[in-house]
N, C-alpha and C positions, 0 to 999 in steps of 0.2 A: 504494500500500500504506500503512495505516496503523499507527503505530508508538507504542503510548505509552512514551516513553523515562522514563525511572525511575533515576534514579540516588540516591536514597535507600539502596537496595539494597547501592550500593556504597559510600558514605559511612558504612555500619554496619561495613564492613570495613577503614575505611580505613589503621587499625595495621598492615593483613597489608602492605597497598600503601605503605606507608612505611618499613616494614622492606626492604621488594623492593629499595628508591629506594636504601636506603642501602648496601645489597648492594650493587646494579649500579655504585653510588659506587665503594665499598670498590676492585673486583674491578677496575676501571677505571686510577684510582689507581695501585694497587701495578703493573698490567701497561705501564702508560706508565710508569713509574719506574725498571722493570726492561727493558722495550725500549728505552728511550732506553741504558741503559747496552750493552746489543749491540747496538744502532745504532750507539753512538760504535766500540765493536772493531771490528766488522764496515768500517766507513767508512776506521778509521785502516788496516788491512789492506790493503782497495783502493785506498788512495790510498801505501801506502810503496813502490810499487815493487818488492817481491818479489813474482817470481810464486809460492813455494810459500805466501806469505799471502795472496795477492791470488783466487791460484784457489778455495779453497776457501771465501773471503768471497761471493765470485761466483755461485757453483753455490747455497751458503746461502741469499742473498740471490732466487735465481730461480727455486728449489723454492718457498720461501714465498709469491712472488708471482703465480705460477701454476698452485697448486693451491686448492681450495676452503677457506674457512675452517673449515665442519664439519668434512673430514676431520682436521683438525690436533686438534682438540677430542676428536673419540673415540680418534686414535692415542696425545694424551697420556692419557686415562681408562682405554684396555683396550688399549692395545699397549704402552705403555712398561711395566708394570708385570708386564709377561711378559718382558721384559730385563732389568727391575732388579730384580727378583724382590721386590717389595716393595708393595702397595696405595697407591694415591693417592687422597684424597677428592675431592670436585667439586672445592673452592675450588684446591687444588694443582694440577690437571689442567689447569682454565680459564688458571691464571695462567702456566702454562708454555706453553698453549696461542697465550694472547693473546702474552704477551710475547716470546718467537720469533717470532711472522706481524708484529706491531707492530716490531718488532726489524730485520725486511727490510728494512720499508719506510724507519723512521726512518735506514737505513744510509743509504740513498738521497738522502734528506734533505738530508743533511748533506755527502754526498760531492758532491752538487748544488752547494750551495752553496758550498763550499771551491773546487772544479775552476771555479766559473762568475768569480772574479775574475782579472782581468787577468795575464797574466803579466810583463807590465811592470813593475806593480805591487810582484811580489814581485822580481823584480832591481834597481829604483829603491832597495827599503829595504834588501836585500843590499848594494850599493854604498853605502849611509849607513855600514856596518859592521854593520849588525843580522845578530846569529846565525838562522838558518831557526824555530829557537823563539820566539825575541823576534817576528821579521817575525809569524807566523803568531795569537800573542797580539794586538799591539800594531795589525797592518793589517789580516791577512785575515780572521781571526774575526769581527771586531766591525761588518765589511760583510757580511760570510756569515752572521753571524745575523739581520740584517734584513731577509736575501732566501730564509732556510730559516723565519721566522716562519711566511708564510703556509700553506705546505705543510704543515707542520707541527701547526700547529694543525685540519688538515683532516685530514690523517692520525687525533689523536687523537679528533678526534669520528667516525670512523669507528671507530676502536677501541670507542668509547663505544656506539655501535650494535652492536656486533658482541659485544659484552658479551650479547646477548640470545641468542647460542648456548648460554652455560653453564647455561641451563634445560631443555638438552637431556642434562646432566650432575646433573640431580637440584639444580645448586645454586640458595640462595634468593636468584635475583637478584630484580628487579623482577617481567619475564616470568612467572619461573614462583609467584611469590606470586599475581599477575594469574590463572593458569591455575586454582588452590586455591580464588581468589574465585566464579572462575564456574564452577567445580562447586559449588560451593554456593548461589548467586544465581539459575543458568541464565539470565545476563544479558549475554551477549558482547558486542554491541554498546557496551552503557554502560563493561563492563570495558576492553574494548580500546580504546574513545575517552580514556580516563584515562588507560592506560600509553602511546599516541602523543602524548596532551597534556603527559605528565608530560616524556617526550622530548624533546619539543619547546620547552618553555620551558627546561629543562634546556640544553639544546646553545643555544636561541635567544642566552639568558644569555653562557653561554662563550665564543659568539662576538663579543658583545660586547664582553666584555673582550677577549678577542684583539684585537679591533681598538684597543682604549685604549695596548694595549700595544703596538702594531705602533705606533703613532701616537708612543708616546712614545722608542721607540728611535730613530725617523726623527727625531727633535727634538734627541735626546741624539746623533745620528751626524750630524747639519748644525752643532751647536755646534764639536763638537771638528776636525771640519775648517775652521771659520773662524777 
């Protein structure tokens, strides 16, 4: 089959598609910002040993990971606002949407990494006199974050894909400025090769730096132990 590809077409629109870009930023952004903070409830819950916090962290945590990510998107755009009796726009909907399912996972994360260091570990610095706060600051964090980096950073580039559902919410992320193009262009192809390029160097980037950064905390965590 022959194809003359054309992206002039969409080089005329390219404003619409860089507005999308800074959308899918924005929405991304603010929903890692806001899942990391009920990641950390959520983790600190299953990890205190009560079970009336621990259970209902649990159930939280395995509803969002076991159901679809669309439906979390439309419950928060047309069912939560039959509860709170009040209208949400896309941007509000996506962001409660993302930052709950992001929220599960980043519990996960963290409660990984916290439970994955030695138990030795923390009675060796109890018996130094360290209070469970200090041990936890001073030993287990600072090994627990260079072993919840990676995940972590996988998580929010999934998050950052998963940004491309709030086009199904009217909002102007990337996707749905891309969808605006090619009704106007009647040029999919070339459209959608730009919003998976745009993606792609986007996250290629990010991960990049995730790894400068993983590289430097494993620098910063072999000094302070010698």
């Amino acid at each position: 089959m022959n194809y003359d590809w054309d992206f002039g077409a969409v080089w005329e629109y390219r404003q619409m598609l860089f507005e999308g870009a800074l959308g899918t930023l924005r929405i991304a952004a603010v929903a890692i910002a806001f899942g990391v903070a009920i990641g950390a409830l959520l983790a600190t819950m299953r990890l205190s040993g009560r079970r009336w916090l621990a259970w209902p962290a649990l159930w939280f945590t395995e509803f969002y990971r076991n159901t679809p990510p669309l439906i979390h998107f439309f419950w928060a755009f047309y069912a939560l606002p039959v509860l709170l009796g009040v209208s949400l726009d896309p941007y509000v909907a996506a962001i409660i949407a993302l930052s709950t399912q992001s929220g599960a996972f980043y519990a996960e994360v963290m409660r990984g990494g916290v439970v994955s260091i030695e138990r030795g570990q923390w009675e060796a610095a109890r018996a130094l006199g360290m209070t469970p706060g200090r041990v936890l600051r001073r030993v287990v964090l600072p090994q627990a974050a260079q072993r919840m980096l990676p995940p972590f950073m996988e998580r929010s580039f999934e998050l950052i894909k998963t940004t491309a559902l709030a086009s199904t919410l009217a909002y102007s992320d990337l996707l749905y400025r891309a969808m605006q193009v090619n009704s106007i262009t009647f040029r999919p192809l070339e459209v959608y090769t730009c919003v998976a390029l745009i993606f792609f160097f986007t996250l290629l980037t990010l991960s990049a730096l995730a790894h400068l950064a993983e590289a430097r905390l494993a620098r910063g965590t072999e000094r302070a132990a010698a």
